[in-house]
N, C-alpha and C positions, 0 to 999 in steps of 0.2 A: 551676224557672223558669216563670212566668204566659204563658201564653198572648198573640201581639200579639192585639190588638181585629181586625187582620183576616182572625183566621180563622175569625170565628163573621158568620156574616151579620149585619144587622142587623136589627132587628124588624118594620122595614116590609118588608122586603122578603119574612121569612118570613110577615105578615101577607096581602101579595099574592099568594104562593105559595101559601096556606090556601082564598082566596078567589076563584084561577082554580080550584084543584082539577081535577077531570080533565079541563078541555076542554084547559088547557095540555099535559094528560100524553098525549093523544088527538092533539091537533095536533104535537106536535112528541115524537117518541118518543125520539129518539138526536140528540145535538149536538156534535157534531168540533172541539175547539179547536184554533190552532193558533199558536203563538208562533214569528212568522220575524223572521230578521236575515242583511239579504245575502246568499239562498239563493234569487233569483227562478226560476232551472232549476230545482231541486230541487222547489221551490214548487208551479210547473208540473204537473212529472209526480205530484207526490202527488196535487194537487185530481184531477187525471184520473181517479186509480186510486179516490182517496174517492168521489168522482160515482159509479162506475159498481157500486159495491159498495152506493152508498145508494141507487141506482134504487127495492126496492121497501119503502123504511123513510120513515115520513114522521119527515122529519130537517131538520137544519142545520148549515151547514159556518162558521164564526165565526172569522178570522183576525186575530190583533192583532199589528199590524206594530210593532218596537221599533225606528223612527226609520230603514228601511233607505234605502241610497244608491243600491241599484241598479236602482231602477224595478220592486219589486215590487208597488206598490200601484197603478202603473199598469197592470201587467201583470192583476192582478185587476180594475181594473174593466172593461179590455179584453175580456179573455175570461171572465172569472167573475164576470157583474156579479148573480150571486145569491148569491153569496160575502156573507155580515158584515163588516164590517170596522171593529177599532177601528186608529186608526192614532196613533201615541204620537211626540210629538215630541225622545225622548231614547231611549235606551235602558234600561229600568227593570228589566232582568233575568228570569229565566223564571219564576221564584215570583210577583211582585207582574203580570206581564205574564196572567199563566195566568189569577190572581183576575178579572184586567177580565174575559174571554171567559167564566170561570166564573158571572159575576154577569148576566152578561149572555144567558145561553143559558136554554133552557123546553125542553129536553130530560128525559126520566124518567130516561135515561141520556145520563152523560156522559164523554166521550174525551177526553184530552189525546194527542196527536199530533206526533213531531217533525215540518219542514217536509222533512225528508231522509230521506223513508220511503216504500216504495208497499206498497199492501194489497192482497190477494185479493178478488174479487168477493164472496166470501163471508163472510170477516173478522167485519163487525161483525153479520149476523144470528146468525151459528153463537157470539158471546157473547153477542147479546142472550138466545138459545134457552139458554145455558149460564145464565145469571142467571135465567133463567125456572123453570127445574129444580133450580137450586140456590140458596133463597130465604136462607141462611147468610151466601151470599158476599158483600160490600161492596165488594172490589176484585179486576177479576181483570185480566191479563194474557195475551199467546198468545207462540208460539213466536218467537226473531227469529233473521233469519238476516244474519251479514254480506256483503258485496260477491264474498265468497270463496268463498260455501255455506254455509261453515262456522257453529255454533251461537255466538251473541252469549252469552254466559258472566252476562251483568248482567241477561239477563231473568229471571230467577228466582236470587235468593240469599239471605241471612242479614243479618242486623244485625250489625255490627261487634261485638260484644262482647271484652269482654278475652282470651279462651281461643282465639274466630275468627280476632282481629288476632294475635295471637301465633303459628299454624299458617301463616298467610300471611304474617307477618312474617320465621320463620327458612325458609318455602319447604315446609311438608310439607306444605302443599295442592297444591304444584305437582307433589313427586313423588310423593303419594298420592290423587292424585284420584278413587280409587275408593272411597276410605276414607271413612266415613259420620263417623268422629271427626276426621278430617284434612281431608276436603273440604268444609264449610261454608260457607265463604266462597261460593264460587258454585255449591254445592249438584252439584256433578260427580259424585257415588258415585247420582245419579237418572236415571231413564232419561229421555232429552230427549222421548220421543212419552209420555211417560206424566201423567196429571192427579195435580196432586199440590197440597198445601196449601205454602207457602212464607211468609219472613218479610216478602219484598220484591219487589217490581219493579222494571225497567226507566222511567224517566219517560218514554223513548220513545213509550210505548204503555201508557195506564194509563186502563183505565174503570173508572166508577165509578156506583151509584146515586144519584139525585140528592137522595135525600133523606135521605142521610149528613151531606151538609153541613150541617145541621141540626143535628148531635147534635158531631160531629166538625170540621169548621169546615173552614177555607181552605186552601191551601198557609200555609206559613211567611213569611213575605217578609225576616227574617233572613236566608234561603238567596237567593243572588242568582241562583246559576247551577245548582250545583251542589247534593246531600244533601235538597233539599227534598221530593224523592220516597221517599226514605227515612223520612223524620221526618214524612211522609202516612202509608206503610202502618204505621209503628208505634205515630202514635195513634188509624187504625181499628183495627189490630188491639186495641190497649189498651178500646179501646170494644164488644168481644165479636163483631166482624165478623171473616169471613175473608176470608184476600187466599190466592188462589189462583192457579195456573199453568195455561192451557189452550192444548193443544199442538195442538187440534184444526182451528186455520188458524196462520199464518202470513203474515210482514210480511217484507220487508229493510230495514236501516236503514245508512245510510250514515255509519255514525259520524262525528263529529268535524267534518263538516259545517258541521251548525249553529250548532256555537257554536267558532267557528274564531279561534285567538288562538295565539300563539305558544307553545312548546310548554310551556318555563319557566311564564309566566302560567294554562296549563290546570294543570298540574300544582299551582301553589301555590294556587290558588280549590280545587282540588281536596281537596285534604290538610284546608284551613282549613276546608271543611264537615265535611269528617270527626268536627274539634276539637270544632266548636260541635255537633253532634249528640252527641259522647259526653257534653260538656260538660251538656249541657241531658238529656239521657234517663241516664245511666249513673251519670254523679258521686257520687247517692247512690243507690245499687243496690245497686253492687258491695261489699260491705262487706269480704270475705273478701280480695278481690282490691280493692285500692283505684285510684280513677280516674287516678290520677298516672301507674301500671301502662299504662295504654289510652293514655294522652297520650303517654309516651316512645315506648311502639311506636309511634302513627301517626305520630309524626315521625322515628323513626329509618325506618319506611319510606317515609317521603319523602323523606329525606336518600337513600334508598338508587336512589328513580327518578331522583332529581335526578342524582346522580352516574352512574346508565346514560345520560340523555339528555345528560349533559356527555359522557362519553365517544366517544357518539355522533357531537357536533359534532365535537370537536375530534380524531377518528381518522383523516381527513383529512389535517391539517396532522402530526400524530405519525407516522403512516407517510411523510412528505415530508421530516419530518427525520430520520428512520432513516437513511433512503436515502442521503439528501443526508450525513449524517453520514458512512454506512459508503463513501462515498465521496472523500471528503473522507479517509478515514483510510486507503483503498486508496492516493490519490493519497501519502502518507505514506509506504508502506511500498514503491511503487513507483521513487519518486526519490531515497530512501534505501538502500533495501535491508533493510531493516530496523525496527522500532516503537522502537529507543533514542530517538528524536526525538520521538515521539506526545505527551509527558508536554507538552511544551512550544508542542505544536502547539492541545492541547485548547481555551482561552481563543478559537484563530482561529477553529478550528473551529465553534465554538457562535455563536459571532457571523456568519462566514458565512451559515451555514444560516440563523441568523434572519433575515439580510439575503433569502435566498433566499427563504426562508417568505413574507416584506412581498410579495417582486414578484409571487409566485403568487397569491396572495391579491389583488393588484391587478389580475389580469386574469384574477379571476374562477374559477381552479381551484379555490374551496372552495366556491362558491355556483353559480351554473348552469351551469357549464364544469367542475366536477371532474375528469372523466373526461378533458377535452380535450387529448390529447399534444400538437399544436400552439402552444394557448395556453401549456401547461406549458414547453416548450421554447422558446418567445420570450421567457417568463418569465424561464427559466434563462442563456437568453443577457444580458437586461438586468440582472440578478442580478450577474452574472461581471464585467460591464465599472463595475457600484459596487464589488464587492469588490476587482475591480484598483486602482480609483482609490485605497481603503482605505489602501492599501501604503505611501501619500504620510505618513500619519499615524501608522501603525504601523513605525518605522522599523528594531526587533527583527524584524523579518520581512522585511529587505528581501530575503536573500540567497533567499527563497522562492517568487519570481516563476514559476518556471516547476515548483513545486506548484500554485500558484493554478491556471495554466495548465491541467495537467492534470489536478487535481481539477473544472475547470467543464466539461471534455471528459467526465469520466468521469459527472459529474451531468445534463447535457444525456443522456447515452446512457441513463441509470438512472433518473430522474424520467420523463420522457415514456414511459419503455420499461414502467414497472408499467403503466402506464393502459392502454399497448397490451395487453400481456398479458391486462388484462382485459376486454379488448373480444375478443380471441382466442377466451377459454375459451367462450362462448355455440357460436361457430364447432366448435370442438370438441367438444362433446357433454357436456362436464366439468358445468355447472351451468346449470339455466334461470336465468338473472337476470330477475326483478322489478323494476318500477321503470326508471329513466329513467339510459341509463349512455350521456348527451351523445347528445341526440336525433338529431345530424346523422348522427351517425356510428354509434349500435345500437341500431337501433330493437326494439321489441319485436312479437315471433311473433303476428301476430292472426288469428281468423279473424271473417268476418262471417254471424249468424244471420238468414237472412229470405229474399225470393225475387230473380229478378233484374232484375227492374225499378228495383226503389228501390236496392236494391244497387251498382250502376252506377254512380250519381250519388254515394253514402254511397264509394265505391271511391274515383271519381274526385276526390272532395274531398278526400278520404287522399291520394291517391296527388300531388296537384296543390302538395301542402306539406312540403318539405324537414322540418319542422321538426316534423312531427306528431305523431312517436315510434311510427309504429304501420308495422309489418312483413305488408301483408298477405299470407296466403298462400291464403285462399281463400272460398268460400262454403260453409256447409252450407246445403241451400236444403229448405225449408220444406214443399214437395210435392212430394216423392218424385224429382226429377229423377236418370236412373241417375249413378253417381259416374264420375269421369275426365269427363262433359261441359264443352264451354267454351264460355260464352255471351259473344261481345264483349269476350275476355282473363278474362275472368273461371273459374278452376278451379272447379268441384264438388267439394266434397270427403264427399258424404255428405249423409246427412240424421240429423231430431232422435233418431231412436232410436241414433245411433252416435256422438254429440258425444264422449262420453269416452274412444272408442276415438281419434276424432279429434285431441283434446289430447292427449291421451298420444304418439299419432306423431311429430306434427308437431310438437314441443315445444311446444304454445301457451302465451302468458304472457295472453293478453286475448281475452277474449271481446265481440264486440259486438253484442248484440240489435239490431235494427229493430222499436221498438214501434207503428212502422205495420202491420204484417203479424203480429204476434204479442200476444196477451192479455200482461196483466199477472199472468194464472193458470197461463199457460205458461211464463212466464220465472223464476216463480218456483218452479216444478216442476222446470224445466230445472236451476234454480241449487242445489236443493235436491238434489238427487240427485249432483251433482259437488263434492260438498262435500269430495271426499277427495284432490281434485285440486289443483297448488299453479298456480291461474290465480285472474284479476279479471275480472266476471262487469261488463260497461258496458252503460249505454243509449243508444240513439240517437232521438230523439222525433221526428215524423216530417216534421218542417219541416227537417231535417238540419242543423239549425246548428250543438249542441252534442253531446259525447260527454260522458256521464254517468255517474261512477265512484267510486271509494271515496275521499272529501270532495277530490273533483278536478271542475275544469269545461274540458275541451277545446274548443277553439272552433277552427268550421272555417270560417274566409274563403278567399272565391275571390282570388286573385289577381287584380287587374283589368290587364286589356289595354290601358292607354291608355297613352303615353309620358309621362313627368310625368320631373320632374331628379334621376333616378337614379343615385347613388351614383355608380357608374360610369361615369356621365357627366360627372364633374368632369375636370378637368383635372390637378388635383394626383393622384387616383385614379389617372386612367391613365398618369400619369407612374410612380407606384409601380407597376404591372402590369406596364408595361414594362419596366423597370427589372431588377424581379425575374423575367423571362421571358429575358432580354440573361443577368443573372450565372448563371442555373441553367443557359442551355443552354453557355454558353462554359464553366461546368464539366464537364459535361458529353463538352462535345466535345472536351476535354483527356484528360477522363480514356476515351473510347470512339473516340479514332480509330486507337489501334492495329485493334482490330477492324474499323474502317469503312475502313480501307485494307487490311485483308486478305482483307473480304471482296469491294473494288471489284477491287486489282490482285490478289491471289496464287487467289483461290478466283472469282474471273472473274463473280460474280454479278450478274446483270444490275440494272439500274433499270427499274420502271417508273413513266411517269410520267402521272397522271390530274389530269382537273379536278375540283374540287369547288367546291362553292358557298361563298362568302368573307364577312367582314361587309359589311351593306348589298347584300345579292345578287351583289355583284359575283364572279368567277370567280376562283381562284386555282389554281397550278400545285403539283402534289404527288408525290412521288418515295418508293417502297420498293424494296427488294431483292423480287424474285421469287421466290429461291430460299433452302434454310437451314430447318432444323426449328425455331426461336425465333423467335415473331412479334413476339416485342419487340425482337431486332436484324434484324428486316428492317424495320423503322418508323425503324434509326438515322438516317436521311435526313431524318427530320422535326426534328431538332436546327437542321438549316439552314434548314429555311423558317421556323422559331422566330427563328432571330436575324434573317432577311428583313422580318418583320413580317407573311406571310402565316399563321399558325399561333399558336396559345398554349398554355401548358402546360394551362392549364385552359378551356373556351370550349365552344362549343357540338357538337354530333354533328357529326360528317364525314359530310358530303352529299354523292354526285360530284352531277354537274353533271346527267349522262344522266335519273338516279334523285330527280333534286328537280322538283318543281310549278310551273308558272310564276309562281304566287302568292306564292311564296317565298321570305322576305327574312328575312332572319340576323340580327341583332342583336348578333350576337358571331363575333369571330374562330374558325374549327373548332379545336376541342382535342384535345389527347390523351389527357385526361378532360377529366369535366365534372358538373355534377348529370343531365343528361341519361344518361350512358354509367353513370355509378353504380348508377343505377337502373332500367338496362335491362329486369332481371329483373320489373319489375312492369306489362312488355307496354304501355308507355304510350300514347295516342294522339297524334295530328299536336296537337292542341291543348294537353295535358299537358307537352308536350315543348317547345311556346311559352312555355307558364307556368313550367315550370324555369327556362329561358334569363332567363326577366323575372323571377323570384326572385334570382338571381346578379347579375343587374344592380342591383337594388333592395339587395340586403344584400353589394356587394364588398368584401371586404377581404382584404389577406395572409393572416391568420389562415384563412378563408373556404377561399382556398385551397389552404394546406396540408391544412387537413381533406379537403376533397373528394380530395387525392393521395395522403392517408394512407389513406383509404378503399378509394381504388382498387387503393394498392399491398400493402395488406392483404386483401382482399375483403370487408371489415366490412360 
């Protein structure tokens, strides 16, 4: 296959290149491309770490925007307005995007650079020093590390070839990674700190001399997104360069980032560079082994990610109809006595469950609510009352009414109950979970790296949003502060020489840097050395907006204080609050007055009764037992100021009256939980504890609060 025309510069240009000759190579030494799309955070913190790594290289940073929407090229001329920038009104893909920057730079050396990557201070002199001493190399690469510590596997590997794709195809790369015959694919049988020569790199991070181009030509523009880094290093190396591996600094690259597309979509652009590279280098190579060979592997191993990330999706909704099934066939053998009926029942069964399947899936248990037992069980209730309706249609099953019955009794207790259960096990010590298992309700173990100044604000931004997913448990702080100190709620838990001893304790799942207080040489020493730890290594940049993670963008908004028409301030709203505040306690007090009359008349325990502070300041009268070792049946008293309207199941902290500010005006009824009581444990302040109460106001619903009750009555 001929070469496009754009990979060979054109004449004038190498004519101009001839004719600056060295003032060009003297003025501009090193030139950083950088091809973004909808990555303006990312963006950000790289130019930062670029800047301060190119302080003493006389250089240029050249970024070609491919049509982004999120105000990144404002953000450049903003704050980097000595930035290049081409800025392209479509999105043209990383090959033909890379050529503009390429064509455009007077660098002797040139970087291609993801936007979702930070460098070491030191990065690009310790390659330019490496190119300096090794006049061979054409292309080299450095170490990359992901979000995790852990070694990025694609910075250093092999060419697909037929014999490579075949060991990584039936998996004896994965269980022979030591093996120099088995481990090719991503060159694992090497030691990762050692320099070595290699077939390929990472496109993440790929320099190069500039006067390759020349001989060797452009990227590909064939390649849109994907392989074009590939089918670079294999026609410098075809042109007698070498492409080497230099592990003597180190980047982090936050995969997936940058070119962020569903997961299907990455995968098949993936596979299909694959194609056209063996297509185009191999097809007639291979003679012994024919290209046809190469083609069925990389599709059968695309068929085979395809089928793990479908599995993926849809194990969700497959464990919901397990459940719901083996449910469904308990209710069978319950009503009957016996499975002789099953054979007849299978047809409802399957139809059931799919009906149940729809309503979960309509409120969101498969998409950002999974975990949500709440959701799950309202689900299951609206589920129940179309399958009853069903019964009108299906008139071979009429005599089955009170299976339906108890099969939606036994599914309501079994669906919502797995989720609980896994929200449990973190509680138990069973498994650290990763990842977001329904933010309201389990957050994850974090702690914060920096000192405590800026901390405090980075805390209280955390701590001011229900919805953050972050568990803090403490600071390790930055200079030496002794451990066990508490500065303004905030724990010590150590400093940087003890981080791992740290995670490891405290089960951490998230780590979060403050890159106000800390080098980008330290975080990446830090991340590098915990690379055997199973945590996510985040940044915080020191404007505190966003938290910055493995291709995630956390955003932290304050709450604002102003009264605006809050959910909760409707009227059909607090007719539902009430409503469901009236049926829960009269259940309630059906089912708990045996006890509340034996504990008033037969066990003589006394009442006592205090003020507290009510919604809109006003005072309300409040009544416990005194006596009794369970402080949840000396509270049975508050069932009646529930159905009084002085009290709600969910609502703000119980204030007495003695013990609140004069300044202090309630917004909500006092609860028996609440997000306030939920989250006690994170030492909140008098203003955090407002901005709870105005979060519940702003997002009320049923839903809203079952969670917060299921929290409370779980400890989650």
């Amino acid at each position: 296959m001929s070469n496009r025309t754009t990979q060979h510069p054109p004449k004038s240009s190498a004519t101009a290149e001839c004719k600056h000759g060295k003032a060009v190579a003297q003025a501009t030494e090193l030139s950083v491309i950088i091809v973004n799309y909808n990555v303006k955070e990312f963006l950000e913190q790289a130019l930062i770490s670029i800047k301060k790594a190119l302080k003493a290289i006389p250089s240029e940073i050249i970024v070609v925007d491919n049509a982004s929407s999120d105000g990144s090229v404002s953000l450049l001329r903003q704050k980097f307005p000595d930035v290049r920038i081409i800025e392209n009104t479509k999105n043209l893909g990383f090959a033909k995007a890379s050529n503009q920057g390429l064509r455009m730079a007077k660098g002797e050396f040139l970087v291609l650079l993801n936007p979702d990557t930070i460098v070491q201070a030191d990065t690009f002199s310790r390659m330019i020093e490496f190119f300096n001493t090794h006049p061979d190399t054409g292309m080299l690469g450095c170490k990359i590390l992901n979000p995790d510590g852990s070694l990025q596997l694609a910075c250093r590997r092999s060419f697909p070839t037929p014999w490579v794709a075949f060991t990584r195809l039936i998996g004896l790369s994965y269980f022979f990674p030591k093996s120099k015959l088995f481990g090719k694919y991503n060159l694992t049988y090497l030691d990762p700190d050692v320099v070595c020569e290699v077939e390929a790199i990472s496109g993440s991070f790929m320099m190069i001399r500039r006067n390759i181009l020349n001989v060797v030509g452009y990227l590909d523009e064939s390649f849109f997104l994907y392989g074009e880094d590939l089918d670079w290093c294999y026609r410098i190396r075809e042109n007698g360069w070498k492409v080497r591996y230099f592990p003597g600094t180190q980047i982090i690259h936050f995969k997936g980032e940058s070119s962020k597309r569903t997961e299907f979509d990455r995968l098949k652009a993936f596979y299909q560079a694959m194609i056209f590279f063996a297509r185009k280098h191999f097809k007639q190579k291979y003679l012994l082994m024919p290209y046809w060979f190469l083609w069925i592997a990389i599709w059968i191993r695309a068929g085979f990610s395809f089928f793990i990330k479908f599995l993926r999706t849809v194990s969700m909704p497959l464990i919901d109809f397990s459940v719901l099934s083996l449910s469904l066939i308990l209710g069978v053998y319950l009503w009957f006595g016996s499975f002789s009926h099953l054979a007849s029942f299978v047809p409802i069964i399957v139809m059931y469950a799919l009906v149940w399947l729809l309503t979960l899936n309509s409120f969101g248990c498969y998409t950002k609510h999974k975990f949500s037992s709440a959701r799950a069980g309202l689900a299951i209730l609206i589920g129940f009352f179309i399958n009853a309706s069903l019964l009108f249609f299906f008139k071979q099953f009429a005599y089955s009414r009170a299976w339906v019955l108890l099969g939606g009794v036994l599914s309501a207790v079994t669906v919502p109950g797995w989720r609980i259960g896994v929200k449990l096990l973190p509680q138990l010590g069973i498994t650290p979970f990763k990842g977001t298992l329904g933010k309201t309700l389990l957050a994850r173990n974090t702690i914060i790296v920096g000192e405590s100044d800026s901390c405090k604000k980075l805390i209280r931004k955390l701590n001011s949003q229900l919805d953050s997913g972050y568990n803090v448990k403490g600071l390790v702080h930055i200079d030496g502060v002794p451990t066990g100190y508490t500065d303004a709620g905030i724990d010590v838990l150590g400093s940087l020489e003890n981080l791992n001893t740290i995670i490891g304790e405290k089960r951490i799942q998230e780590v979060i840097f403050s890159t106000h207080e800390l080098s980008f040489d330290q975080i990446l020493n830090l991340i590098s050395r915990s690379q055997n730890q199973r945590v996510n290594f985040k940044l915080v940049p020191s404007n505190l907006e966003v938290v910055i993670g493995k291709a995630s963008i956390d955003r932290l908004e304050d709450v604002p204080l102003v009264d605006l028409d809050y959910r909760l301030h409707r009227a059909h709203h607090q007719i539902i609050k009430r409503t469901f505040d009236i049926g829960l306690a009269l259940m309630l007090a059906v089912f708990s007055s045996p006890v509340y009359l034996y504990k008033k008349y037969i066990a003589e325990n006394k009442l006592r009764k205090f003020s507290v502070l009510g919604e809109g300041g006003r005072p309300k009268i409040l009544a416990e037992f005194t006596t009794g070792r369970s402080q949840f049946l000396n509270k049975l008293p508050y069932i009646w100021s529930i159905l009084k309207g002085d009290m709600s199941f969910v609502g703000s902290e119980i204030v007495k009256l003695e013990d609140s500010l004069p300044s202090e005006n309630s917004k909500l009824k006092p609860g028996i939980t609440g997000l306030v009581q939920v989250n006690r444990h994170k030492q909140l302040s008098a203003e955090e504890r407002t901005q709870y109460d105005i979060y519940y106001i702003k997002n009320y619903s049923p839903l809203l609060d079952l969670e917060i009750m299921l929290k409370a009555m779980f400890k989650l």
